[in-house]
Each structure stands twice: as C-alpha cells, then as structure tokens.
C-alpha positions, 0 to 999 in steps of 0.5 A: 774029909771034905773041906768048907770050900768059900770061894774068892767073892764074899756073899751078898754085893761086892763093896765099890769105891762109890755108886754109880752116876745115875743116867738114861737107858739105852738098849744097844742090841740086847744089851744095856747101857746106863746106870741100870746095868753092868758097865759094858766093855767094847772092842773095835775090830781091825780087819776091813769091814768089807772083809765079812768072814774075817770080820765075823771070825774077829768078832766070835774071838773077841765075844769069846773073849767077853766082848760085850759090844763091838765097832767095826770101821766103815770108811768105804762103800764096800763097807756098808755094804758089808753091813746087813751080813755082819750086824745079822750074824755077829753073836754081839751088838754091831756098832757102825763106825761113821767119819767123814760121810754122813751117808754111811749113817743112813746106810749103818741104819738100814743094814740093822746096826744096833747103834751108830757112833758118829764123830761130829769134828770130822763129818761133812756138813753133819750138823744141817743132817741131824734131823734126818739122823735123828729120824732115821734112828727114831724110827729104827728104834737105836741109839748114837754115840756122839764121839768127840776126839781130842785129834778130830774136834771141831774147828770152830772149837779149835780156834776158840781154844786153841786146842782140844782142852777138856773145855772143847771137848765137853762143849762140842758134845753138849753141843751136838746132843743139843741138836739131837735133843731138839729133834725130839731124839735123846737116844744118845751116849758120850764119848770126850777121849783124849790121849792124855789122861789127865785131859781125858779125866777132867773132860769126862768130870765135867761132862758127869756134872751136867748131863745124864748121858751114859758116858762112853769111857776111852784114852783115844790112842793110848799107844802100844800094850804096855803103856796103853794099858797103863793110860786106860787103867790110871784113867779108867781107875779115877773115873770109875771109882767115883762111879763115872762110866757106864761102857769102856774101850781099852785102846791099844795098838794090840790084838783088840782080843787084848782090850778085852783083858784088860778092860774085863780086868779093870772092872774085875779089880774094883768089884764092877764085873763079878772076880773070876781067876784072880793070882796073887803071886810075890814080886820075888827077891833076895828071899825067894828059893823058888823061881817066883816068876816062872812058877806064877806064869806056870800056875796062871797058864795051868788055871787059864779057862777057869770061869769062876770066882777063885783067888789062887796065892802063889808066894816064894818065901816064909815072910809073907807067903803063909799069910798070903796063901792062908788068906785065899781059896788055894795057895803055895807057900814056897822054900826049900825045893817044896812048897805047902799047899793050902785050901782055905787057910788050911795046910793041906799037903806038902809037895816037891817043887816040881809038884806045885803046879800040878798039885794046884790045878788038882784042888783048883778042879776039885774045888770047881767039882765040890761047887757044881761049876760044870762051865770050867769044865774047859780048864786044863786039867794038866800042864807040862812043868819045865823044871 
C-alpha cells in the first residue's frame, strides 16, 4: 500500500520573517536583481582572470553548485583581455571586478560583461570619469555596483571619521550614486561591507532608509570557513530577516564552491530560495547508542545529489528521536543496535544498525519515484556503510 507522501515544503508560499524592502530593477545578464525577484547568491573566482580555461572550469563548478552570478578579478591588461572569452562562454552573468584603473571599466564593458563593480575608495581619479562610466553603461545597456569597503574607503571619508564607520561607508556610496544619478544613470546596486559584522549590519540599516538601490549583501574578509561562515550567517541572518538584501556574497578563505553552500543555505534556512535536502540529526550525548555522528554524516553523504524538497531526521535515542523523525518526510529513531524507520509519521519498518543508511536512501529514492522527481535521478542509490 502506497503511502501519502508530503514532501519537506507546505503548500502555497513558505512564511518569511518579513517582506521584502522594495527597490529598482536591474538585469544582470539574464538574471534579476531587486525586490522583484529571487535574492541571488554570487562567488568570486580565484584563478587569474587571464587564465581563460580555468576560469571558465571554475565557473561551471560554481554554476553547478548554484552559483547565480560571479565576479572574476581584473587587475592586469592580460585580463581584460581575457574578457570577451570568459563573458561569452560562461553558463552564468560575468561581473568584471575594477580597482585601481578606471580603463579596465571601458574595457569590461566592451568585452560584454553583464555588469561592472567598481570600488570608488581605490580608483584613480575615478569621480571626474563617471560620466564616461555612466555613458558607456547606458549605452551597453548594463548595470554598476558601487562596492564600498570598510579596508579601501575614501580618504576624505577617512579623515572625516576617522575610520570606516557605517557612517562613512553609506556616505561614500550615497555619494558615488549621486554622481551616476546626475549623469542620467540609475542602473546602479550597493554593496557597504565591512569585516565587522555588527559594522556591516547597521551600514546596511541605514543605507535600507534612504535609498531604493538594490543592495549587494557581504562581510568583506570574513576570514577562514568556519568563522567566515559564522560572520555571513549572523550578519546575513538580521539583515535578511528584516527583508534587506537582494543578492549575497559569503566571503570565506575557501573553495569559493564553499560560498555557494553556505550562502544557498542560509536563503534555504529562511524560507528565501525553495528547501532542498534539509537533515535534522541530534547533537548526541550520554543517551545515544548509536554513534550519532558517524550515522548522520553517513546519511547526508548517501542523499547528497537530491534536488528536491525532503526533510530527512536522523535522532540516536527514544527522548526526542520518535517526535523528530514522525515529524518529517523520513527519519531513524535509534537504540538498541536498531533503528525504526519512519515515512511521514509512520513506522514503516525496523532495521539492524548496520541497515539504517541503506534503508533511508531506499525510501529517499522511492519517495522521489512516487513524486515524479526525475532530476534526482543523479542521487546515489547506495553507500558503503563502515560499520
């Protein structure tokens, strides 16, 4: 007898913490940016731009991965002359990077970039060239992103403040777009990151008050996995949830594949960017019988590939482990060298230890057969079990 199968999403729109700030629209490529659509999530690559094969093998991982957007760097004359190759060959909208030398603006444009980021704080005489900017990206019909760091702000803002106060950081960026907006140009997009994410936090708040920018969320620098990570998440967490940003880079000293992770899971967490494979697993302790952690690593990897909507519990004990796993799509409550197998609340069969993985990946792909999901088809059907 085949079960009711309800996967991990409810019917109808997922409940957010709050709606989304209502900004402008801009097309980056062929994907959007603003309040009228999907809050993106964007990489950097980290190869040398002028390296066009590995750039372009960077790229299809992090599009793979769910890269919606990503920047490559553009420091040297070999880069921009890389380019034209990269922008038209990459499965996802090419941002060009520009520092220091208002000429690889001209050149990013010319090459069919689908948008240009530009650092105000740290380009040369880059405020008497705005109009040509301007021109230029009128007319090639693309949008800038005026990125201000907390590292490379404007000297003058500088010796105003003292240093890169949130203060400075929404005053340099007011200030740049007011220059675009005079030119007749208001293609434009935010970014005000600092590596502090309480900085971060409150520059972005009041730059949210007064303009209608879509904003560019990042903790610049966040630092190594683990605590960039934790910064991204805190920062992204407070911002998002009171519906600011519209596109997210996680910055960590990583494989940028790694960014897309964590930033695809943080939309995930709050019901931006439709669940996927979400694992409910115990922390473990003096109750468990089974090696919690070892199963749940277990499990994860044996359902990694599944693209679609399932909440999977795996519990080590009888506390909290049967309301856990009745509670979701699939689940193990564990003891006792066995482990009880449940399908949408149901027990469904019970199962030696050695058994559990298996046994969950079997529903898992049954489930996805019963619902018609033929793009999980990738989802490893088995996994060798240690135990």
């Amino acid at each position: 007898m085949s079960l009711p199968i309800g996967l991990g999403i409810p019917e109808g729109p997922p409940p957010v913490l709050a709606p989304r700030r209502k900004t402008r629209q801009l097309m980056v490529g062929g994907v959007g940016v603003g309040s009228d659509y999907p809050i993106t999530v964007q990489s950097m690559t980290t190869t040398k731009t002028h390296d066009i094969n590995a750039t372009l093998q960077q790229i299809a991982q992090l599009a793979t991965a769910g890269c919606d957007i990503v920047r490559v760097a553009c420091p040297k004359t070999v880069d921009a002359e890389a380019l034209p190759a990269i922008a038209a060959k990459s499965p996802i909208p090419v941002i060009a990077d520009i520092h220091f030398q208002p000429k690889y603006i001209f050149a990013a444009i010319d090459a069919g970039c689908a948008a240009v980021r530009v650092n105000p704080g740290n380009i040369k005489e880059f405020d008497g060239r705005v109009k040509e900017v301007a021109k230029a990206a009128g007319d090639a019909g693309i949008p800038i992103r005026i990125g201000v760091n907390g590292g490379s702000l404007d000297k003058r803002l500088l010796e105003k403040y003292g240093k890169a106060t949130p203060e400075a950081l929404v005053e340099s960026a007011i200030y740049e777009a007011g220059l675009f907006e005079e030119c007749g140009y208001g293609d434009i997009a935010i970014s005000v990151k600092h590596s502090d994410p309480v900085l971060m936090v409150e520059a972005y708040r009041q730059l949210a008050e007064v303009t209608d920018y879509p904003l560019h969320l990042g903790v610049t620098e966040a630092g190594p996995k683990f605590m960039g990570t934790i910064k991204s998440s805190v920062a992204f967490g407070a911002l998002l949830a009171e519906g600011i940003g519209d596109t997210i880079r996680v910055s960590l000293s990583a494989d940028p594949v790694e960014e897309i992770k964590v930033g695809d899971q943080i939309l995930q967490s709050l019901n931006l960017r439709p669940r996927k494979l979400e694992i409910v697993s115990c922390p473990s302790c003096g109750r468990a019988q089974v090696d919690v952690y070892k199963l749940a690593e277990e499990v994860t990897a044996g359902l990694d590939g599944m693209e679609f909507p399932l909440r999977v519990a795996v519990m080590g004990c009888v506390v909290n482990g049967p309301g856990e796993a009745r509670d979701a799509d699939l689940g193990v409550a564990s003891g006792n060298g066995k482990g009880q197998i449940f399908v949408k609340g149901e027990v469904v069969e019970t199962v030696p230890e050695s058994k559990i993985v298996e046994t969950l990946i079997a529903h898992a792909l049954r489930i996805a057969e019963e619902e018609g999901l033929e793009e999980v088809a990738g989802a490893k059907a088995e996994v060798k079990v240690t135990r």
